[in-house]
TIPANU-805670 format. One record per residue (C-alpha): residue number from 1; chain; x, y, z. Coordinates in nm, 2 decimals. Layout:
BEGIN
@i=NUM ch=A px=X py=Y pz=Z
...
//
This chain:
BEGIN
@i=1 ch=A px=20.28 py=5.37 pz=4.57
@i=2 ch=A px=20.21 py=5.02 pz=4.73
@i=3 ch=A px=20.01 py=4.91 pz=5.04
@i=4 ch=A px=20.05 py=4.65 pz=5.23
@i=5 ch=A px=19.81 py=4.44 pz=5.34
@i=6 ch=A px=19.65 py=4.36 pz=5.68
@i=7 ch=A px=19.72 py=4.01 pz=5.74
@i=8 ch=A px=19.39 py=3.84 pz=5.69
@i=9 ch=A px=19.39 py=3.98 pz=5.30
@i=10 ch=A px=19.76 py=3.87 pz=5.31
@i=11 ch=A px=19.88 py=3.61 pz=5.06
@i=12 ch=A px=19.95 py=3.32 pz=5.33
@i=13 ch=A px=19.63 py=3.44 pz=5.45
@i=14 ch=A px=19.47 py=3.36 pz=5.06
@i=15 ch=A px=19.66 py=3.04 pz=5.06
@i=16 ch=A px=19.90 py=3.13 pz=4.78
@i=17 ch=A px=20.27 py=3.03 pz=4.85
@i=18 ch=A px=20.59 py=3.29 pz=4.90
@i=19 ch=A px=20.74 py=3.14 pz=4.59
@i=20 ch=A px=20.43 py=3.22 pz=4.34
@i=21 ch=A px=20.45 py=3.57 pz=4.41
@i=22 ch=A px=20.82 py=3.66 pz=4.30
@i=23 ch=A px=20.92 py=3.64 pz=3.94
@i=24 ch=A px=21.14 py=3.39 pz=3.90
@i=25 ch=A px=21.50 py=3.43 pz=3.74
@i=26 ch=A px=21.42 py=3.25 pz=3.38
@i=27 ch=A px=21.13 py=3.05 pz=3.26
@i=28 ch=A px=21.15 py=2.69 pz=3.24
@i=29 ch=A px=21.10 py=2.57 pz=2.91
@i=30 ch=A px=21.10 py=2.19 pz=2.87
@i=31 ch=A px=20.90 py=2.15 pz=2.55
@i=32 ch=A px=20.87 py=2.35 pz=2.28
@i=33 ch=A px=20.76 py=2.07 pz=2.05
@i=34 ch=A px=20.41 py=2.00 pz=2.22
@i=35 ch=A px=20.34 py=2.34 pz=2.12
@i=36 ch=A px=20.45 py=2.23 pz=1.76
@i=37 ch=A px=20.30 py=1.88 pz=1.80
@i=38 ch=A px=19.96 py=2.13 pz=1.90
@i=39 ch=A px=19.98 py=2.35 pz=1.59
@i=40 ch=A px=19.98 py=2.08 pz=1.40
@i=41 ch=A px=19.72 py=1.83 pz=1.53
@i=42 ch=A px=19.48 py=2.17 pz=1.54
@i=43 ch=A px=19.55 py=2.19 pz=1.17
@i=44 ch=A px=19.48 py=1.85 pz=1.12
@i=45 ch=A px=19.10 py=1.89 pz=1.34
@i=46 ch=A px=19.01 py=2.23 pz=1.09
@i=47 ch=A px=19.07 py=1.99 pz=0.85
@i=48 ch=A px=18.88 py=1.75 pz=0.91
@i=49 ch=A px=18.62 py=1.95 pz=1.10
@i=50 ch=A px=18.59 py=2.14 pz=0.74
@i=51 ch=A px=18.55 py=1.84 pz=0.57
@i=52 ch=A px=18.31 py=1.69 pz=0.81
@i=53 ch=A px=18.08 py=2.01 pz=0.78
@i=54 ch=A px=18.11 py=1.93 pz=0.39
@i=55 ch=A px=17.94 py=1.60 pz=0.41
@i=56 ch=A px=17.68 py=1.74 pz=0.64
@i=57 ch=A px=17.57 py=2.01 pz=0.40
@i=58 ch=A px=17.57 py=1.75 pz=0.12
@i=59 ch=A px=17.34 py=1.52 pz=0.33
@i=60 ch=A px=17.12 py=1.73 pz=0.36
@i=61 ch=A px=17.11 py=1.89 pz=0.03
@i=62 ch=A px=17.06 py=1.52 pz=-0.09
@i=63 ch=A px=16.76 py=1.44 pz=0.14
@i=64 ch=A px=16.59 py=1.77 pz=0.03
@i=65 ch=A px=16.61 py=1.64 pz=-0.33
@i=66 ch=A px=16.53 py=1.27 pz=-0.21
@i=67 ch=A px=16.25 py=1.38 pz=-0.04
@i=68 ch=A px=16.11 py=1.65 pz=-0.30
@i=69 ch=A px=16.16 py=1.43 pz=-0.62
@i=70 ch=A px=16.26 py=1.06 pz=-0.57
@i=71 ch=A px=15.99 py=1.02 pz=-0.32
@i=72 ch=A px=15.71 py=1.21 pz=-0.48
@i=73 ch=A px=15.78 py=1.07 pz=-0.83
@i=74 ch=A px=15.79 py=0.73 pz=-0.68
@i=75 ch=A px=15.48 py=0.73 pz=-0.46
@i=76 ch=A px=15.26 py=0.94 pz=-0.72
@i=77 ch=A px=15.39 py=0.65 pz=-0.98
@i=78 ch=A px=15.34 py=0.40 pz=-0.71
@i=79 ch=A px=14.96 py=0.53 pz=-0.69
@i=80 ch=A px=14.92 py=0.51 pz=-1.04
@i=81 ch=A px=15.04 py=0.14 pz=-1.06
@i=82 ch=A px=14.83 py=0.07 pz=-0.76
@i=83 ch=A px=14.52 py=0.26 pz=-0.90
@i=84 ch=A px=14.55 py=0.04 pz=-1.22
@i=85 ch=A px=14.51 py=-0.31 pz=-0.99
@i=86 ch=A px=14.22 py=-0.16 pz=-0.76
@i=87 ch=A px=14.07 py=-0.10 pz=-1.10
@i=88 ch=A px=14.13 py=-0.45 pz=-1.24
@i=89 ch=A px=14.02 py=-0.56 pz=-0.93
@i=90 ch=A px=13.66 py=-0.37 pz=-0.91
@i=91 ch=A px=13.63 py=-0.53 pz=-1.28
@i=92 ch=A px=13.69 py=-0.88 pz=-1.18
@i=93 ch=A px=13.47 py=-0.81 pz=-0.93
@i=94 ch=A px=13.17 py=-0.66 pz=-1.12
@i=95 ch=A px=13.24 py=-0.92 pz=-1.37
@i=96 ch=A px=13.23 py=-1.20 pz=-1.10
@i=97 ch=A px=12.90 py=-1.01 pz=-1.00
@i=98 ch=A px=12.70 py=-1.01 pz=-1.33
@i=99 ch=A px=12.80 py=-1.39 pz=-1.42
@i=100 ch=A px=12.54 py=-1.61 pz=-1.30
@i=101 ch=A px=12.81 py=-1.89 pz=-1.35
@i=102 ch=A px=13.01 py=-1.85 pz=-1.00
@i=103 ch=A px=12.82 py=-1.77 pz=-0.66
@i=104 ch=A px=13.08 py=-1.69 pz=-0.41
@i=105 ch=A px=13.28 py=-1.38 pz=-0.51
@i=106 ch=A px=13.50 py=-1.36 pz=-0.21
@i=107 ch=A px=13.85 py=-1.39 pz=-0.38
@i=108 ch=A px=13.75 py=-1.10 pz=-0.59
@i=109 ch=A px=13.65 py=-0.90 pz=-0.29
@i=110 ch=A px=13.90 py=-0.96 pz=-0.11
@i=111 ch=A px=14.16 py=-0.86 pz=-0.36
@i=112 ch=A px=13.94 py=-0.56 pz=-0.43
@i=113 ch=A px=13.97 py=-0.47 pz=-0.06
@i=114 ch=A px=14.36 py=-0.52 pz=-0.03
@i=115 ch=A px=14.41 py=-0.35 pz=-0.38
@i=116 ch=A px=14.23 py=-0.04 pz=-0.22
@i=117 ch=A px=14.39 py=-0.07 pz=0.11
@i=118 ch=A px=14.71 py=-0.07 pz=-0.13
@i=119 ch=A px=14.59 py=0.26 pz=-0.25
@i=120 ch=A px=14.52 py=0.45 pz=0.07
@i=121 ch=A px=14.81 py=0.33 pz=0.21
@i=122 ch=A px=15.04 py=0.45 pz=-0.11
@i=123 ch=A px=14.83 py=0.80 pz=-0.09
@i=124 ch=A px=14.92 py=0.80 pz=0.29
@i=125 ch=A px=15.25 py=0.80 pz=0.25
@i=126 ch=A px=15.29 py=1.04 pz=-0.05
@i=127 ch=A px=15.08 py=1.29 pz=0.24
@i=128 ch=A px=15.40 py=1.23 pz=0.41
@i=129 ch=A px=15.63 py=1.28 pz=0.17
@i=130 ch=A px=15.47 py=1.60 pz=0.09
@i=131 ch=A px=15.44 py=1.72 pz=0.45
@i=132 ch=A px=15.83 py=1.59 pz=0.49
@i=133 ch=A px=15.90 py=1.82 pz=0.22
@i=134 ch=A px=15.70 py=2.13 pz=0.33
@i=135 ch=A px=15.89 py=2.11 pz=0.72
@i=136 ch=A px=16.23 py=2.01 pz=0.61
@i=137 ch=A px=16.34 py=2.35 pz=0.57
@i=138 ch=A px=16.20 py=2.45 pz=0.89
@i=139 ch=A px=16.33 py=2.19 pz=1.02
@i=140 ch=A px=16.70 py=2.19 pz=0.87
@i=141 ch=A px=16.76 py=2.54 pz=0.85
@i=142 ch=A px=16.87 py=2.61 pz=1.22
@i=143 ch=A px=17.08 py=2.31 pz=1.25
@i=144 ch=A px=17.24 py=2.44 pz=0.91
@i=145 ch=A px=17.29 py=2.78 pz=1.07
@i=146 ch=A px=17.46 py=2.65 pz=1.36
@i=147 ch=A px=17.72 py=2.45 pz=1.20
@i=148 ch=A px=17.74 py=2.74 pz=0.93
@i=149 ch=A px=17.84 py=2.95 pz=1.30
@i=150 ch=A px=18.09 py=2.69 pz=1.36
@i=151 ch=A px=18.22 py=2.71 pz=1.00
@i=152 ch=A px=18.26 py=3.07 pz=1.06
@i=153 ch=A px=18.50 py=2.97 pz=1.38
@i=154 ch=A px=18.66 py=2.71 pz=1.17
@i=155 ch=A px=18.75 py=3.00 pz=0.90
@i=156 ch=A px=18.83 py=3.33 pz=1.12
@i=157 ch=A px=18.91 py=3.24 pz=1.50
@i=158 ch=A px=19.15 py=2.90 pz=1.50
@i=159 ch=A px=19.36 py=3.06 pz=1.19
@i=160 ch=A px=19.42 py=3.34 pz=1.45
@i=161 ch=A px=19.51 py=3.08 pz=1.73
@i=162 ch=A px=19.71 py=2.91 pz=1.51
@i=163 ch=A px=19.89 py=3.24 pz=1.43
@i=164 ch=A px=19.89 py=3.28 pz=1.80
@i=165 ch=A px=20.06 py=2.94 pz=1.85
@i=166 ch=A px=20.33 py=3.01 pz=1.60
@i=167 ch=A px=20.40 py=3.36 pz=1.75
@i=168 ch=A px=20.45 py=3.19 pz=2.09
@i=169 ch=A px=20.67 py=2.86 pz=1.96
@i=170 ch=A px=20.89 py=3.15 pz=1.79
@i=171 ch=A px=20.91 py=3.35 pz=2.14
@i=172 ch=A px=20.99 py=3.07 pz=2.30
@i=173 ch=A px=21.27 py=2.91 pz=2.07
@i=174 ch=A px=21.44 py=3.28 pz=2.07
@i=175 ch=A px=21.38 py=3.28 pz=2.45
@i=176 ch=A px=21.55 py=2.94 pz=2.48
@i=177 ch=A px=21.87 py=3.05 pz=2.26
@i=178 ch=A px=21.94 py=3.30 pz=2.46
@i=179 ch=A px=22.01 py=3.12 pz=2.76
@i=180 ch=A px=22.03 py=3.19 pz=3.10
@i=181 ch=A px=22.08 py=3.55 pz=3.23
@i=182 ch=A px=22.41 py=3.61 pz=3.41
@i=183 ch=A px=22.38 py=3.51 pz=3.79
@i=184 ch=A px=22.49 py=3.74 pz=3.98
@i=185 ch=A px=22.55 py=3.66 pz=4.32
@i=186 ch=A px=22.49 py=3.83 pz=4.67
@i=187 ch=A px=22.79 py=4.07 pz=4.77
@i=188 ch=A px=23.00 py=3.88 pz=5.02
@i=189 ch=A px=22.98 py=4.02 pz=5.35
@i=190 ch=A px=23.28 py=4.18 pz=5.47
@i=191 ch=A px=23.43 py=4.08 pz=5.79
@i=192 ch=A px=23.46 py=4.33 pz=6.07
//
């Protein structure tokens, strides 16, 4: 059963023209290749989404191990070697010390004081290779989830819009070889 409307909930009234509200006769198809042209440039951005996703797990798999090994071996060496010259250095200056020959010991001082600013600064920055390493997890983790989500999408929900795609070109081609329905035009009035 149908109702009609009152004219303020009419169509006119809603601003939607006469000619949207009938069904037309046939669709007009002008391009079934965009669809195909589509398909295949969504293929192409899985693709290279996928890969893209790839790269980003192995970055960060590589900067874990960067920062866990390279870096700690390098600056716990780099202490070692720098330990080493602070302790030349504190002999040189001991040395220069207990000789009664020389009077002014500021070279050795000095190079005491940059060898143990050398130090500290090497132990600083193995604290933050340390503390890098401790909160890169925590720090990683949910942007890994997120593109792990969008992997997901990439995997279950575009192969099905891509099915989707295929199953509408096909409709579409088989609509378009069928041609036009028959016309079949008004009765001609009959003259009285």
């Amino acid at each position: 059963e149908t109702h009609t409307l009152p004219s303020a909930e009419s169509a006119a009234h809603r601003g939607i023209p006469q000619s949207a509200l009938g069904m037309a006769d046939q669709a007009k198809i002008t391009s079934i290749e965009v669809l195909e042209s589509f398909r295949s440039s969504l293929i192409l951005f899985i693709h290279r989404a996928h890969t893209r996703i790839d790269e980003v797990g192995d970055e960060v798999r590589r900067t874990r191990s960067w920062l866990q090994s390279d870096r700690r071996i390098h600056w716990e060496g780099e202490i070692r070697r720098r330990r080493r010259i602070l302790d030349q250095a504190e002999a040189e200056l001991h040395s220069a010390r207990m000789s009664a020959l020389t009077g002014n010991h500021s070279l050795q001082v000095l190079a005491a004081r940059r060898a143990r600013a050398s130090v500290e600064d090497a132990e600083k920055k193995l604290q933050n290779v340390r503390r890098w390493s401790r909160d890169f997890d925590g720090a990683a983790e949910p942007l890994v989830k997120r593109l792990e989500i969008l992997r997901g999408e990439l995997d279950h929900e575009l192969p099905k819009a891509l099915a989707f795609l295929v199953a509408a070109q096909s409709a579409l081609e088989a609509y378009a070889a069928s041609g036009p329905p028959p016309r079949t035009d008004p009765p001609n009035p009959s003259p009285l």
